[in-house]
C-alpha positions as CSV (number, residue, x, y, z in Angstrom):
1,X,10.5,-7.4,13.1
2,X,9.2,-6.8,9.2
3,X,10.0,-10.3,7.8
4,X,11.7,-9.2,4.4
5,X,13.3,-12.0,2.6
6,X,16.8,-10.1,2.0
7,X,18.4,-8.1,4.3
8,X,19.4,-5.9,1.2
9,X,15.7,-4.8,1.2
10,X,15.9,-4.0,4.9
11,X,18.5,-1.9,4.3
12,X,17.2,-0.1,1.5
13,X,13.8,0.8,3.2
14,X,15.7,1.9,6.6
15,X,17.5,4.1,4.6
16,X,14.3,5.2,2.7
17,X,11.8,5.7,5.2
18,X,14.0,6.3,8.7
19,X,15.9,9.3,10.2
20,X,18.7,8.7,12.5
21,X,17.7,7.1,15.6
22,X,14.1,5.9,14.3
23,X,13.4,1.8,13.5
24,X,11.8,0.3,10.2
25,X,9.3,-1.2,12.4
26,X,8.1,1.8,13.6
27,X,6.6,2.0,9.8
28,X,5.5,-2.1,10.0
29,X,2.2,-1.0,8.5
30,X,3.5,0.5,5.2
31,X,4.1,-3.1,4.1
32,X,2.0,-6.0,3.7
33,X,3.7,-9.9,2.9
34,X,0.4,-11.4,2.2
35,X,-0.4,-13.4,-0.5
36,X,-1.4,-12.2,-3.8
37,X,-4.2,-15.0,-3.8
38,X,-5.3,-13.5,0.0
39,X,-5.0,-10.0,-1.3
40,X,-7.4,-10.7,-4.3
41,X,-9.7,-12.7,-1.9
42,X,-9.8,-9.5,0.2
43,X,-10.6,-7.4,-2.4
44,X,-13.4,-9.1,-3.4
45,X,-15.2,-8.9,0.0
46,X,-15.1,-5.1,-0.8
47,X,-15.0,-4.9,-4.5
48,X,-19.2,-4.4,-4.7
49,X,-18.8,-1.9,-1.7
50,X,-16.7,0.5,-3.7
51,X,-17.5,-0.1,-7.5
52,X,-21.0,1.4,-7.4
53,X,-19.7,4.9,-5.7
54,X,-16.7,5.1,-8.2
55,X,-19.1,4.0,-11.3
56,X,-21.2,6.7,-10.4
57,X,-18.8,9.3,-9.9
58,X,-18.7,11.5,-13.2
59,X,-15.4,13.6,-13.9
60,X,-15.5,16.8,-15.8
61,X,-12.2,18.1,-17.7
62,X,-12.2,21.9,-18.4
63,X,-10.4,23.3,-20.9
64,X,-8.9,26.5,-19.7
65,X,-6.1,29.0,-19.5
């Protein structure tokens, strides 16, 4: 069971997410309770892995019509 702290937030994402018949768990992984202090730790693991390719990664706008 997704451990939400109100039921009122259950409620609203069954209604959201689920069709007749199907269970908010069945979607478990679209929310994460973690900390914000474990989130930023795991970032950081991965923050040099993915900075360099998006650093390099040039956009270019066109102007057109």
């Amino acid at each position: 069971m997704i451990p939400f702290e109100f039921e009122a937030d259950r409620g609203f994402f069954t209604q959201l997410l689920c069709r007749e018949g199907e269970m908010l768990d069945d979607d478990a992984e679209l929310f994460d309770f973690e900390s914000p202090a474990a989130k930023r730790a795991a970032f950081a693991k991965t923050r040099g892995d993915i900075r360099p390719p998006i650093a390099s990664t040039r956009l270019h706008v066109v102007a057109g019509g």
